[in-house]
LUMTOR-177121 format. One record per residue (C-alpha): residue number from 1; residue in one letter; x, y, z. Coordinates in nm, 3 decimals. Layout:
<nodes>
NODE  dose  kefi       px       py       pz
NODE   NUM     A        X        Y        Z
...
</nodes>
This chain:
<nodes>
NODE  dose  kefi       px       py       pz
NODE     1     X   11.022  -23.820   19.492
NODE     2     X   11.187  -23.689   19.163
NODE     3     X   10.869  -23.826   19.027
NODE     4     X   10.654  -23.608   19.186
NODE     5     X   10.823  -23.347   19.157
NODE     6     X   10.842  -23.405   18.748
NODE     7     X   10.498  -23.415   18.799
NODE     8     X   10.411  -23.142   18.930
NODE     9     X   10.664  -22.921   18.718
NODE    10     X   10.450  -23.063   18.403
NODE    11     X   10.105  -22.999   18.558
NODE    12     X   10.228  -22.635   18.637
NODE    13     X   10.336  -22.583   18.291
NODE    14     X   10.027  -22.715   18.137
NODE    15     X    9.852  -22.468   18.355
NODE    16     X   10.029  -22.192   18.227
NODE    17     X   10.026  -22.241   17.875
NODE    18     X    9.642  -22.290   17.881
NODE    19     X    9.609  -21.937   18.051
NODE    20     X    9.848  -21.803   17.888
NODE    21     X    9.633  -21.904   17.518
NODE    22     X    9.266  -21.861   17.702
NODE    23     X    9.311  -21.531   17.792
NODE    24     X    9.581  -21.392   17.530
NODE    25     X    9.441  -21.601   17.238
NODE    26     X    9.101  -21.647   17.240
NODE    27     X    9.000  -21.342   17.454
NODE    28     X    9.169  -21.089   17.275
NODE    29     X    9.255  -21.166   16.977
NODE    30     X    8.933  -21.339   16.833
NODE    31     X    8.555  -21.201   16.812
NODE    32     X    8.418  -21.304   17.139
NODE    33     X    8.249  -20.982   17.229
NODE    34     X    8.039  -20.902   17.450
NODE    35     X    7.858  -21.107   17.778
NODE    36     X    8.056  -21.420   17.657
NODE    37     X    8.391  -21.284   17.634
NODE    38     X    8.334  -21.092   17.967
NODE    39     X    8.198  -21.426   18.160
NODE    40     X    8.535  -21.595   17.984
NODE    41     X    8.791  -21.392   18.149
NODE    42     X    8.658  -21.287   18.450
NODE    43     X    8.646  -21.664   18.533
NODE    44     X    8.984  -21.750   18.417
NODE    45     X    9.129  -21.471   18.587
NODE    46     X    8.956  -21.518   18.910
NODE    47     X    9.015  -21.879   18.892
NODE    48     X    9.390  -21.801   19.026
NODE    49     X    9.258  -21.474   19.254
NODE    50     X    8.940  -21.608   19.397
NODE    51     X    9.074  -21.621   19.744
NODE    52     X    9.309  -21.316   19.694
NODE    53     X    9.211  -20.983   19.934
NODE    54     X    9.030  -20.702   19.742
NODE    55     X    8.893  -20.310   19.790
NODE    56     X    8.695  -20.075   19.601
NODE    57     X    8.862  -19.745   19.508
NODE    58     X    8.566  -19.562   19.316
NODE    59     X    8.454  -19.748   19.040
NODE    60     X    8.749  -19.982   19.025
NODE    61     X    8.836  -20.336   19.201
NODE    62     X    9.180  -20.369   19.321
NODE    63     X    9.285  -20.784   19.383
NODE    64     X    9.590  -20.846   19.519
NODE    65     X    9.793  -21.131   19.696
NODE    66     X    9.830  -21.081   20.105
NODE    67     X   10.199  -20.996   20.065
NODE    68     X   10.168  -20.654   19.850
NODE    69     X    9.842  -20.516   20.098
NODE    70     X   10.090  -20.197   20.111
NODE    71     X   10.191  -20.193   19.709
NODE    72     X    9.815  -20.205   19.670
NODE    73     X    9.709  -19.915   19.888
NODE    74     X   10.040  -19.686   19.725
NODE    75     X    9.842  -19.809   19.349
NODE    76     X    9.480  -19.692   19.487
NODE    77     X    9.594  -19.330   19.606
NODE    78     X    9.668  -19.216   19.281
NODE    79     X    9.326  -19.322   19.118
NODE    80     X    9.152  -18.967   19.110
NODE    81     X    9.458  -18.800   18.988
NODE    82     X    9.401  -19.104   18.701
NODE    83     X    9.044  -18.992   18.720
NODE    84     X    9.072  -18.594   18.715
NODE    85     X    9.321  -18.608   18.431
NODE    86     X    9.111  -18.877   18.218
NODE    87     X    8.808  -18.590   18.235
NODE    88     X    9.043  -18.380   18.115
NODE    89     X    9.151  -18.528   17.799
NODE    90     X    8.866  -18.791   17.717
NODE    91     X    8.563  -18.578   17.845
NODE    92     X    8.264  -18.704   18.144
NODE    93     X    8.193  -19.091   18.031
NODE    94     X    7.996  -19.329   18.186
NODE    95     X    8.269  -19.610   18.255
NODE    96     X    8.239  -19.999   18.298
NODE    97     X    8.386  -20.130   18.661
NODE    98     X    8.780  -20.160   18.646
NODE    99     X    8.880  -20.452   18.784
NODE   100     X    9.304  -20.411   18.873
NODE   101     X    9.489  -20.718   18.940
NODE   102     X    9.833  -20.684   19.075
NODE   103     X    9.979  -21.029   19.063
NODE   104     X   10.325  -21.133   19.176
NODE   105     X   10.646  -21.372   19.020
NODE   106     X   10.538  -21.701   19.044
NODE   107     X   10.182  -21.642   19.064
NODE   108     X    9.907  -21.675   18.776
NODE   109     X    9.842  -21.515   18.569
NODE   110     X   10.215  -21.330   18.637
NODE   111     X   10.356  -21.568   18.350
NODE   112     X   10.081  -21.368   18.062
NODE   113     X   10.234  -21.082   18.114
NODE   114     X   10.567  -21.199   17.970
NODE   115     X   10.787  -20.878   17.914
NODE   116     X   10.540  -20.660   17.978
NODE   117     X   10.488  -20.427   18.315
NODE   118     X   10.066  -20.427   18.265
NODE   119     X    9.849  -20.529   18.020
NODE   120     X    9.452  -20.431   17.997
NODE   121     X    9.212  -20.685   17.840
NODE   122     X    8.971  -20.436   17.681
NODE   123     X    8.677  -20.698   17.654
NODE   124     X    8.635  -20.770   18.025
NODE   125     X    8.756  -20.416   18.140
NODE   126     X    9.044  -20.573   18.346
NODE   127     X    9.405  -20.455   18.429
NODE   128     X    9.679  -20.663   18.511
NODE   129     X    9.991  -20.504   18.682
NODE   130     X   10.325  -20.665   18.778
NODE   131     X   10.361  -20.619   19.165
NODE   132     X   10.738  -20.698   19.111
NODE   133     X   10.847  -20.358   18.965
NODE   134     X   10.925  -20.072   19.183
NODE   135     X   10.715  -19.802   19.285
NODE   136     X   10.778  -19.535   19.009
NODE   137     X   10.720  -19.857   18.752
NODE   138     X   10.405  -19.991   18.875
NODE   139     X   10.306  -19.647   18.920
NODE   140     X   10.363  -19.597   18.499
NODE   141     X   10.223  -19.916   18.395
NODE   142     X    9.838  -19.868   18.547
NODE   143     X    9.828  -19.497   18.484
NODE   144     X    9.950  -19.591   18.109
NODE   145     X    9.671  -19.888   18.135
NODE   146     X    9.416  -19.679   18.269
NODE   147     X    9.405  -19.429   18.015
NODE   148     X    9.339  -19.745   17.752
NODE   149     X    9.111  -19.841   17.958
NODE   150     X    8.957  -19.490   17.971
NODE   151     X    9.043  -19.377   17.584
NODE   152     X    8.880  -19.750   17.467
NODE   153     X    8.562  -19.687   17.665
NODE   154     X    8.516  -19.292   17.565
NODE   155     X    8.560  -19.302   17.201
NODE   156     X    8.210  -19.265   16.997
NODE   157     X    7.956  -19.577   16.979
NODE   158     X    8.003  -19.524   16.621
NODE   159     X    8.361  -19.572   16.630
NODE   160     X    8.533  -19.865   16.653
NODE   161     X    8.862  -19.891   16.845
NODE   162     X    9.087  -19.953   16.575
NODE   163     X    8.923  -19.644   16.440
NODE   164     X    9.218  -19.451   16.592
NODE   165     X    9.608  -19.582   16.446
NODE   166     X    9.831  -19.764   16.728
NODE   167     X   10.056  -19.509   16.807
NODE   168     X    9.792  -19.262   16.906
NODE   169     X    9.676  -19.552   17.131
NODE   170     X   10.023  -19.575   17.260
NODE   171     X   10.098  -19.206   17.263
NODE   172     X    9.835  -19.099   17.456
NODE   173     X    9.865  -19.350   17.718
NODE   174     X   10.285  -19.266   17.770
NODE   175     X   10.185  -18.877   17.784
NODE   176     X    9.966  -19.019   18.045
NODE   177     X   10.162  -19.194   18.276
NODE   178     X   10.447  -18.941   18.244
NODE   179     X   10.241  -18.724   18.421
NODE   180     X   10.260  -18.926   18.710
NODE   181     X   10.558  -19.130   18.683
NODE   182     X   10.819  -18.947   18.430
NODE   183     X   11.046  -19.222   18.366
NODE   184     X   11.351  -19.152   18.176
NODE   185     X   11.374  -19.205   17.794
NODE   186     X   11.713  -19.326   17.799
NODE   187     X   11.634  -19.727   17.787
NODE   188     X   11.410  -19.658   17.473
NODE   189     X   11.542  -19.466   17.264
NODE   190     X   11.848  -19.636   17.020
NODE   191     X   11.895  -19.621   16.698
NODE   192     X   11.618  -19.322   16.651
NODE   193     X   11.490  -19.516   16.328
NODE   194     X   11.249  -19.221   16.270
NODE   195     X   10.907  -19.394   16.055
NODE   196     X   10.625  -19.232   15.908
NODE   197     X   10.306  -19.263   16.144
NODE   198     X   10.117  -19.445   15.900
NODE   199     X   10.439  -19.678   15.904
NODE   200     X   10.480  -19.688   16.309
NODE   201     X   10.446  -20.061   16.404
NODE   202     X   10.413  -20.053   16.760
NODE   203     X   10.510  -20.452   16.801
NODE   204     X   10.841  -20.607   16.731
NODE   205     X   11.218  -20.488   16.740
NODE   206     X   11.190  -20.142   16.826
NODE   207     X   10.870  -20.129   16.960
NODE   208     X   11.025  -19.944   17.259
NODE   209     X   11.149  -19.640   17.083
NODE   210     X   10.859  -19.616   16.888
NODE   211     X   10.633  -19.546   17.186
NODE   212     X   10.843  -19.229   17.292
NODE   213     X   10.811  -19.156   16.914
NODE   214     X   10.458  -19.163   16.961
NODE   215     X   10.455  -18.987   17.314
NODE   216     X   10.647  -18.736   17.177
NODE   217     X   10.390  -18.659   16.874
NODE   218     X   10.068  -18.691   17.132
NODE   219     X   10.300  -18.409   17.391
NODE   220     X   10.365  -18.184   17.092
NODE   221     X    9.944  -18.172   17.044
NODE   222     X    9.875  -18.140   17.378
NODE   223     X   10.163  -17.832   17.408
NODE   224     X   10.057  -17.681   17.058
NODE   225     X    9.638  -17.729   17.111
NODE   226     X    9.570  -17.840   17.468
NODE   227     X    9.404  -18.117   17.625
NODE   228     X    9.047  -18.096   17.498
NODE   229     X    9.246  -18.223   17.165
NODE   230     X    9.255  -18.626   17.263
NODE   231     X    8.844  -18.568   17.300
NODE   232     X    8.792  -18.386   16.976
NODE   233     X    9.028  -18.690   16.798
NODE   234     X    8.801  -18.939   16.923
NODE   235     X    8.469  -18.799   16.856
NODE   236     X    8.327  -18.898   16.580
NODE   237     X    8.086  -18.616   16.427
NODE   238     X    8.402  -18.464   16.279
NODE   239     X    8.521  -18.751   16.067
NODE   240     X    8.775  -18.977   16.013
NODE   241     X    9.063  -18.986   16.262
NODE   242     X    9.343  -18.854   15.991
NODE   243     X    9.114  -18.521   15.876
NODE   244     X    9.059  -18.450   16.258
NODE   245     X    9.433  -18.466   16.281
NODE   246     X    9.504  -18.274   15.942
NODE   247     X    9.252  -17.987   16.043
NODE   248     X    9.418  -17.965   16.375
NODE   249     X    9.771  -17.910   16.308
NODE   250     X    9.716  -17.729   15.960
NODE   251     X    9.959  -18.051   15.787
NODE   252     X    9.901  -18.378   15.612
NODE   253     X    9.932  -18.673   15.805
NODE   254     X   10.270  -18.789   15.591
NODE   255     X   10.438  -18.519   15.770
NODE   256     X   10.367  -18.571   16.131
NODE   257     X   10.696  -18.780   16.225
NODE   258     X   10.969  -18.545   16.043
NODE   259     X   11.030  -18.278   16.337
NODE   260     X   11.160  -18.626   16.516
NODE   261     X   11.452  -18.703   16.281
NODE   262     X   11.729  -18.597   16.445
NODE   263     X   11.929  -18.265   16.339
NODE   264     X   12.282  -18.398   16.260
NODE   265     X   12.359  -18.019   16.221
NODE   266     X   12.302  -17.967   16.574
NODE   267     X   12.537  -18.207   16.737
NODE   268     X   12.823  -18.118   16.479
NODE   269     X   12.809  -17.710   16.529
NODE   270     X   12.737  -17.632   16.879
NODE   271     X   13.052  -17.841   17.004
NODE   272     X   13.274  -17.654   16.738
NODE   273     X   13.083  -17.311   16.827
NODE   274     X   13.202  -17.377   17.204
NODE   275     X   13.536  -17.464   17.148
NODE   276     X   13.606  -17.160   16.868
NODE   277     X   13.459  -16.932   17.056
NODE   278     X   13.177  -16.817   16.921
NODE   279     X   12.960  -16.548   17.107
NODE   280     X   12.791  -16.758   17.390
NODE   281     X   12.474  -16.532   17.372
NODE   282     X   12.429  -16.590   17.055
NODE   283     X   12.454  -16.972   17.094
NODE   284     X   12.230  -16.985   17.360
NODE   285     X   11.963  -16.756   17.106
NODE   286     X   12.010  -17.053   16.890
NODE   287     X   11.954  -17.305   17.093
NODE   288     X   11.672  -17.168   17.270
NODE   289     X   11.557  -17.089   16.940
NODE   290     X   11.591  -17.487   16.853
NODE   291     X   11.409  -17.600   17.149
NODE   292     X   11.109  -17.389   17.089
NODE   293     X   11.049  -17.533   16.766
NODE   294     X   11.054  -17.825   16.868
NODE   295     X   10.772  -17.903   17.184
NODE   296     X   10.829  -18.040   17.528
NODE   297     X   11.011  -18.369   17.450
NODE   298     X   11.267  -18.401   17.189
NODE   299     X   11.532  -18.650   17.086
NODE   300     X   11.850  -18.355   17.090
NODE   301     X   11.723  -18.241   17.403
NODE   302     X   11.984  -18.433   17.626
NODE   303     X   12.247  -18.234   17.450
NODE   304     X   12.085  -17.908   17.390
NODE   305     X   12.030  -17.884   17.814
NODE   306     X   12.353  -18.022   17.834
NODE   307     X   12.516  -17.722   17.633
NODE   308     X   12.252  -17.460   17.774
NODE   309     X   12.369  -17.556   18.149
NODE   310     X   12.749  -17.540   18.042
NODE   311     X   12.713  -17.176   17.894
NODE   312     X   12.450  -17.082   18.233
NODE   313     X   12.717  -17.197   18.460
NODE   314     X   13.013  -16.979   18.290
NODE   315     X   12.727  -16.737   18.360
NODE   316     X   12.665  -16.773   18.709
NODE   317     X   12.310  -16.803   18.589
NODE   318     X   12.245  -17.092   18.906
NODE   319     X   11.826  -17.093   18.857
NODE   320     X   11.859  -17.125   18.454
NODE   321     X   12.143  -17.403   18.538
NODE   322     X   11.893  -17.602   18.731
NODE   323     X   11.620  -17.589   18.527
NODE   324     X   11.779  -17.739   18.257
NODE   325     X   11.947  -18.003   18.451
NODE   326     X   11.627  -18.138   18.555
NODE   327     X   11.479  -18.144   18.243
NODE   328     X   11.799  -18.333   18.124
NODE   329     X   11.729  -18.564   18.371
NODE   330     X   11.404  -18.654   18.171
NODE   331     X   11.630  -18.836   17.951
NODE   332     X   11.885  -18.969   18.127
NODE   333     X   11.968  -19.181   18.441
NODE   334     X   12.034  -18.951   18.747
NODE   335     X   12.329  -19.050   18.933
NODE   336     X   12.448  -18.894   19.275
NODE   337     X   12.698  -18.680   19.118
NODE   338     X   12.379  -18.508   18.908
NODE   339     X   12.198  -18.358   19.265
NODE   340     X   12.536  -18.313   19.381
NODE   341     X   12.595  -18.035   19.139
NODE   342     X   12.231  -17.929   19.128
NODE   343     X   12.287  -17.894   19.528
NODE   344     X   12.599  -17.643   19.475
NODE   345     X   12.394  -17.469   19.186
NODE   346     X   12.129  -17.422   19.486
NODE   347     X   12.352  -17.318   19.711
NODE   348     X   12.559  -17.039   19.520
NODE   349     X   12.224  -16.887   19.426
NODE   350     X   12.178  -16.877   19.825
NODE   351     X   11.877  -17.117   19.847
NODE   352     X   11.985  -17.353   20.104
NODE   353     X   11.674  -17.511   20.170
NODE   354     X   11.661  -17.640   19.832
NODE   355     X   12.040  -17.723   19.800
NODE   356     X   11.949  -17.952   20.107
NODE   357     X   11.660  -18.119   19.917
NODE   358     X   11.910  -18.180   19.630
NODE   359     X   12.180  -18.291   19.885
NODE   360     X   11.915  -18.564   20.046
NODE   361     X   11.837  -18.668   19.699
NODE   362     X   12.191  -18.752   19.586
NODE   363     X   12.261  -18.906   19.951
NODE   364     X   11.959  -19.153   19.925
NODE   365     X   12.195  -19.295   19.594
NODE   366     X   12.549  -19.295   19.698
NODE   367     X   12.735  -19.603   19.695
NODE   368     X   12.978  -19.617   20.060
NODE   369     X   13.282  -19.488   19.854
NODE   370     X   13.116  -19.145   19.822
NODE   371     X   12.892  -19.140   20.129
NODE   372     X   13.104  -18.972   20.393
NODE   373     X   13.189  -18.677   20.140
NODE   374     X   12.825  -18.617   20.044
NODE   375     X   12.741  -18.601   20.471
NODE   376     X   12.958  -18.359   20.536
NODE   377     X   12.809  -18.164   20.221
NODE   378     X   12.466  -18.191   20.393
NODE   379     X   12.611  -18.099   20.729
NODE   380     X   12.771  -17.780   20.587
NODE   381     X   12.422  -17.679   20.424
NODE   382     X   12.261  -17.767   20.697
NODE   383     X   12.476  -17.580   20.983
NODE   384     X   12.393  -17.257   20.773
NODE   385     X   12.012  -17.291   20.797
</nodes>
């Protein structure tokens, strides 16, 4: 019996580490172009899904094992808001069939995906998505695979893919998914070990925080010059990808990354500002001032809308309170106690509809410690409605 069972444990391993070299190593990473390379991973792929269910959703496959028929059908409702948006930014393109695999733990090829959540294998226009993370996740990963899928496929004949630098790559598909699945920065961003673009290695230790580093660069262009500007960076009439990029934002390429180093001024004022009292309208000036200079995501931000919702509080100033507490929650885990406080905001502005929405959201997270006090919250709101 132990025998066997030896057995099989080696034959599954062997299986695995072929796969895992077929499809990483010699589809992606060496020159097999073309019919060959397609014919290659289609049938290693398919090899482990042949018997798996599948659907069409437009012009895209979706394979998936019997036991995630629901995770499937929550992926394929959110293709044409993929689709609409990838017009948007990449232009009309004629695009290959998408083939979507969402495989499972313990299933092949689950194992190639190692740490990742997806991964798209450009050659044979195919997307594989871990069916193991939850909802918001899986909903990240193929919207940030499908716009590789759609960038690679809608850049100029002429151009080749590594035409365009990594990080763009990477930036523009994070701005992408956070349109559908915001997931907080908090888990990515460390150290801050701000790089030059030219220097951004999007592999290796640190990897993670350079992709909001990137996002962040690709959200600044879309806030400061709109959406057509992915299309006009990949077109090729206008030249090389680093004039396109100089023309555009009026500054040479070398000084793309500095508005991300982070203002040590910042952090070591405002706190001292607050607690000598200086004149809170000021302060807020200033740091409204700040956040204007520096786009829609930012690495101070946490703090800045942490400061701005202390002074709108003292105010009474409930709407400008929220606001900023949900855009601090871009950053940063929200915990029960967050929509708690967002809920009384709602409430002393006299919107109880929404301080019930709030309430409902905090519930839905309370551990049973704090459950019976955040019930008779929502029974309060709700007895004056």
């Amino acid at each position: 019996m132990k025998r066997k069972k030896m057995k099989k444990i080696l034959v599954q391993i062997l299986i695995v580490t072929v796969t895992f070299f077929v499809i990483r190593g010699i589809i992606e990473f060496t020159p097999i172009k073309g019919y060959l390379g397609n014919v290659t991973s289609n049938a290693v792929l398919q090899l482990y899904h042949f018997k798996d269910p599948s659907f069409e959703e437009g012009n895209m496959v979706l394979t998936y094992d019997s036991e995630q028929k629901e995770v499937a059908n929550e992926l394929a409702e959110e293709i044409e808001g993929f689709q609409e948006l990838g017009v948007a930014w990449f232009g009309e393109s004629d695009l290959p069939q998408l083939e979507v695999i969402l495989t499972k733990q313990g299933k092949l090829p689950h194992p190639i995906l190692l740490h990742r959540n997806g991964l798209y294998l450009s050659l044979s226009n195919i997307i594989l998505i871990n069916g193991e993370l939850s909802k918001e996740e899986r909903v990240h990963a193929l919207s940030h695979e499908y716009a590789h899928y759609y960038l690679m496929n809608s850049i100029d004949k002429e151009m080749e893919i590594t035409d365009l630098p990594d990080w763009f790559h990477e930036g523009v598909s994070e701005a992408f998914a956070h349109r559908f699945a915001p997931l907080p920065f908090y888990e990515a961003i460390g150290s801050w070990d701000v790089v030059p673009v030219a220097e951004m290695d999007m592999k290796g230790p640190g990897a993670s925080e350079r992709y909001v580093m990137a996002q962040f660069i690709v959200e600044k262009l879309l806030e400061d010059h709109g959406e057509q500007v992915v299309s006009k960076l990949i077109a090729e009439e206008q030249g090389s990808f680093e004039k396109k990029l100089t023309e555009i934002t009026k500054q040479p390429l070398s000084d793309t990354h500095k508005w991300l180093i982070r203002n040590e001024e910042i952090y070591e004022e405002t706190p001292a500002k607050l607690a000598e009292g200086y004149d809170r309208n000021l302060l807020k000036k200033e740091l409204l001032e700040f956040e204007e200079t520096k786009g829609p995501y930012y690495f101070e931000a946490p703090f800045i809308y942490s400061t701005l919702e202390t002074i709108y509080t003292d105010e009474q100033n409930w709407e400008a309170a929220i606001s900023v507490g949900l855009k601090r929650m871009n950053y940063v885990p929200s915990s029960y106690s967050d929509w708690k406080i967002l809920s009384e905001y709602a409430s002393n502005m006299g919107d109880t509809v929404l301080a019930i929405e709030y309430g409902k959201r905090g519930l839905a997270m309370t551990d049973s410690r704090s459950r019976a006090s955040f019930e008779k919250w929502l029974e309060e709101l709700e007895s004056r409605s």
